[in-house]
C-alpha positions in Angstrom: 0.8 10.9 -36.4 0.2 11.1 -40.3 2.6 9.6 -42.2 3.7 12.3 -44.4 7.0 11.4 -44.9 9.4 13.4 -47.3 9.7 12.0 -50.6 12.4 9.2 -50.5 15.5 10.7 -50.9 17.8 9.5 -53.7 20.2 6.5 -53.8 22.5 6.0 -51.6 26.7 5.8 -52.9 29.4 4.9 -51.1 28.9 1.0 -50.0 25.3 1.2 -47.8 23.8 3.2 -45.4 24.8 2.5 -41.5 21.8 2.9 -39.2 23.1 4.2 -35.6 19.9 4.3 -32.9 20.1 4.9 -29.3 23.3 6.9 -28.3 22.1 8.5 -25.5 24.8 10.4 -25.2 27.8 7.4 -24.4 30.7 9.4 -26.5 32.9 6.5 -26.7 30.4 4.0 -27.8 29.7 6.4 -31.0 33.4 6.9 -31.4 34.0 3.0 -31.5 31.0 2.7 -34.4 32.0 5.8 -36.1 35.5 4.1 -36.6 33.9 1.3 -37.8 35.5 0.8 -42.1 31.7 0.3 -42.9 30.8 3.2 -41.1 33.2 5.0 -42.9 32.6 4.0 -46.1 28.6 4.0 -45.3 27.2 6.6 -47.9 24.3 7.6 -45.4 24.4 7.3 -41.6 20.8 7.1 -40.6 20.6 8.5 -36.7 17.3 6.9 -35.2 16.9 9.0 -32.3 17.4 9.1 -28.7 20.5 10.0 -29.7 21.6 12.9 -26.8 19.7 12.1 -23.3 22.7 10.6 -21.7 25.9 11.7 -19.7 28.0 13.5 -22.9 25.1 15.2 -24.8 27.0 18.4 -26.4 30.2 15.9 -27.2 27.6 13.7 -29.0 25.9 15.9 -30.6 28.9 18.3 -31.9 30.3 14.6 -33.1 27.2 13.8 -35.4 27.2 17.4 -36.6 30.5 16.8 -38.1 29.1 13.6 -40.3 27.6 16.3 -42.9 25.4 15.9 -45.4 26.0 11.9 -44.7 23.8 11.6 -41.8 20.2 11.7 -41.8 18.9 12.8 -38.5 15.2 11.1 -37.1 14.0 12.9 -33.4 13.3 10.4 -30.6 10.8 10.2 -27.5 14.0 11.3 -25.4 15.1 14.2 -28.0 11.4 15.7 -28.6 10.9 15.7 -24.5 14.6 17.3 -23.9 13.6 19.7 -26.9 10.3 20.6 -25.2 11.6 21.0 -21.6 12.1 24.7 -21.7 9.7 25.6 -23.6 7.2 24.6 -20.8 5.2 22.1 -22.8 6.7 18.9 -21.8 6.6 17.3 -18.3 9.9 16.1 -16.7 11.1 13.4 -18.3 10.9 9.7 -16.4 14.6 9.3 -16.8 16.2 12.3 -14.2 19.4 12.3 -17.0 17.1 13.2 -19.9 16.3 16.3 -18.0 20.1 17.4 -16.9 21.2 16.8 -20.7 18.5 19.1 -21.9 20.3 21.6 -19.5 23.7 21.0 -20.9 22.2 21.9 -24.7 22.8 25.7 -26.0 19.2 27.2 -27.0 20.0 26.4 -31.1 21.1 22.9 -29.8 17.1 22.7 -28.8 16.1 24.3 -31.5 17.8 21.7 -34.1 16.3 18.8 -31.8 12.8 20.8 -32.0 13.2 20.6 -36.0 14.4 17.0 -36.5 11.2 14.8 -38.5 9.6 12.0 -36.6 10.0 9.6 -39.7 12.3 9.7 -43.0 11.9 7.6 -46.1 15.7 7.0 -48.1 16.2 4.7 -50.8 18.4 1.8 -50.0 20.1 -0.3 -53.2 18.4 -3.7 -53.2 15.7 -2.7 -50.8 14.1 -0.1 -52.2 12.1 2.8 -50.3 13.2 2.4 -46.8 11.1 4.0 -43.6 13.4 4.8 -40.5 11.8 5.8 -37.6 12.2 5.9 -33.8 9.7 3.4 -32.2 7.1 2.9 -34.7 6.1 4.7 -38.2 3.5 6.5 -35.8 4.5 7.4 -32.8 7.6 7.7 -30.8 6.9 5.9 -28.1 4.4 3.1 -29.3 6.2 -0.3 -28.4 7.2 -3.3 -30.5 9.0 -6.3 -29.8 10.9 -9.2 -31.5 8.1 -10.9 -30.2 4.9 -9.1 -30.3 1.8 -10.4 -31.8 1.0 -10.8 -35.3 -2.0 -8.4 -35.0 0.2 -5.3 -32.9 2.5 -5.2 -36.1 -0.6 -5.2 -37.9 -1.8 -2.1 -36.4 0.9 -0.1 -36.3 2.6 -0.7 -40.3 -1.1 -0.1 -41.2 -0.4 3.5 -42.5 2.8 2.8 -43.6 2.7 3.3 -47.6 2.6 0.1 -49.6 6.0 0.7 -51.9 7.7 0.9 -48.6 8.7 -3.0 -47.6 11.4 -2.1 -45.1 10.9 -0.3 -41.9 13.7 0.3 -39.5 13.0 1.3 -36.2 14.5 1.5 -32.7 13.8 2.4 -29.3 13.9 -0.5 -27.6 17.8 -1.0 -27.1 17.3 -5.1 -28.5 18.6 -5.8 -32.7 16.3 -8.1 -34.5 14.9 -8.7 -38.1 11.4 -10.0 -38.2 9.0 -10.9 -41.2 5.6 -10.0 -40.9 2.9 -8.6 -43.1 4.9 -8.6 -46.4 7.4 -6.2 -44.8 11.0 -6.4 -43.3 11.5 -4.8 -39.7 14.8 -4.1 -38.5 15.6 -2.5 -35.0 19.5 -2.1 -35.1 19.7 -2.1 -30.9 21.3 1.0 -29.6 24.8 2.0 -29.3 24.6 3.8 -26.1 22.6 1.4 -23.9 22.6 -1.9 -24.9 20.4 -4.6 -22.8 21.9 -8.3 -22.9 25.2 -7.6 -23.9 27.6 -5.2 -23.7 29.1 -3.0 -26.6 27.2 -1.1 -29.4 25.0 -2.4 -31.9 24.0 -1.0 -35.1 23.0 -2.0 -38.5 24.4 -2.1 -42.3 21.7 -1.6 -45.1 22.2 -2.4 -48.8 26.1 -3.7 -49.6 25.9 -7.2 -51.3 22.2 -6.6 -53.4 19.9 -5.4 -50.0 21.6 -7.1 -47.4 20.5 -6.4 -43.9 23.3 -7.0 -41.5 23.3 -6.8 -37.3 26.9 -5.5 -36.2 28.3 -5.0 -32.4 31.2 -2.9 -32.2 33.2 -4.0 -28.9 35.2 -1.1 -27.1 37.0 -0.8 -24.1 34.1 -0.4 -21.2 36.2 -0.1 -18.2 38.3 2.6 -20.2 35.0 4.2 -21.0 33.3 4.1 -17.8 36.3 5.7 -16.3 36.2 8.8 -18.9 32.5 9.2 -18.7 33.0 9.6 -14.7 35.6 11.7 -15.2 35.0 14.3 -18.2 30.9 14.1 -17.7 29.1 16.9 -14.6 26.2 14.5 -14.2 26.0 13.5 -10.7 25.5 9.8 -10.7 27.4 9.5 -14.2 29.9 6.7 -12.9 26.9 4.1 -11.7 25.1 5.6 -14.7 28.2 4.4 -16.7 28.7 1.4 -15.1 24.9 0.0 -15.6 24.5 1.0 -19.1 27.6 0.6 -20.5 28.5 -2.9 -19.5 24.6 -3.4 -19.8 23.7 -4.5 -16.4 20.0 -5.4 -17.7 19.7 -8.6 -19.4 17.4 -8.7 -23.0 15.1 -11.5 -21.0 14.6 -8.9 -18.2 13.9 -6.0 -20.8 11.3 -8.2 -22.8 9.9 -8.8 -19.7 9.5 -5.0 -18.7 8.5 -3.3 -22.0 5.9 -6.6 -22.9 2.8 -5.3 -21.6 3.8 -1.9 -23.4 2.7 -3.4 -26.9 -0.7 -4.7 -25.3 -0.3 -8.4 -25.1 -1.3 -8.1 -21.2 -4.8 -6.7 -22.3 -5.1 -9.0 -25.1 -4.3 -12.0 -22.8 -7.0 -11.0 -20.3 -9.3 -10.9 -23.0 -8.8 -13.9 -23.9 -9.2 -15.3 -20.7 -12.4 -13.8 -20.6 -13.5 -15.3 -23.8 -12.5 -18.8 -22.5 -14.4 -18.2 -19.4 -17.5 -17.5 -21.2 
């Protein structure tokens, strides 16, 4: 993917811009960080995909239409293959509530998901240009980690234009801020399925001269497990609810699934080869 992102869009008012990744459709979780005073205040509400392949998609989605102008809407894996599902050019998706979400959407609801960008650049006061994406500045699905190797980050910020020093992505569920080429990467976690904790995360850009700020909005989980079961038609929406929601999945048993995703496994057999020789 060429990174022709839109020009940066203008400063940001109001007191930062709030960076929301991950709903995946968990209505109560979005409610609880909507409420948020920040959040409120925020002057942009970046939405880094994934937002609607979940048990609630047309509550979510009519929920983030009513943000306005304020949000600034980036497509994810899970929205481009929900988008693409009946137009006959994407296979099922891996995750069977992906594909009965997609089935819940009106046709325009596709279509908006169909015309959201990939990547968006926003200036951010005290940071500068800003590039949010989903998983990387290239591609959707690419995986990076908190701890991948110097060289993966390497490879995919390579295209990534040189005014631009902070890239937020997400994807990955897991917050983290990490230094590495000259540039700061934020992943704000996901609101909707958190791994190692329960609760949504998110992140606060700019207030206090370009701070970068992790936040975890707590709710109540057994109240929203209970209305997810009850007002949501997917079939297995209360164990859906009740492994996601109180995040069942550990962040140590996540690294330890998505690692060989960013190619260390290759690299490391490579290396043992070169030590063999």
């Amino acid at each position: 993917m060429a990174l022709n992102s839109p020009r940066p869009q203008g400063p940001t008012e109001g007191t930062g811009v709030a960076v929301l990744s991950d709903i995946h459709g968990v209505l109560p979780a979005l409610e609880a960080v909507l409420a948020e005073p920040d959040v409120r205040a925020a002057g942009r509400i970046v939405l880094t995909g994934d937002l609607l392949a979940g048990p609630l998609p047309r509550q979510t989605l009519d929920l983030l239409r009513g943000l306005g102008d304020r949000a600034v809407w980036i497509s994810g894996n899970a929205d481009r293959e929900m988008a693409a599902l009946r137009t006959g050019k994407e296979d099922d998706p891996a995750d069977p509530v992906g594909l009965w979400a997609a089935d819940q959407l009106r046709p325009d609801d596709l279509d908006f998901l169909r015309s959201l960008p990939a990547i968006a650049t926003l200036e951010v006061a005290g940071l500068g240009p800003v590039l949010f994406c989903h998983a990387t500045p290239r591609d959707d699905e690419e995986m990076v980690l908190v701890d991948s190797r110097p060289e993966r980050w390497a490879e995919v910020l390579k295209e990534v234009p040189d005014a631009v020093r902070t890239v937020v992505c997400g994807h990955t569920h897991m917050p983290y801020v990490r230094f590495t080429h000259g540039r700061l990467v934020v992943n704000p976690g996901s609101v909707g399925m958190p791994y190692g904790r329960p609760g949504a995360h998110w992140a606060l850009l700019g207030p206090g001269g370009g701070a970068v700020t992790l936040r975890h909005t707590p709710f109540d989980y057994d109240t929203a497990c209970a209305r997810i079961a009850r007002e949501s038609r997917y079939p297995s929406a209360a164990a859906w609810a009740d492994t996601y929601v109180r995040a069942r999945h550990s962040a140590e048993e996540a690294l330890a699934a998505f690692g060989p995703g960013d190619g260390r496994a290759a690299e490391g057999r490579a290396a043992e080869g070169r030590t063999a020789d």
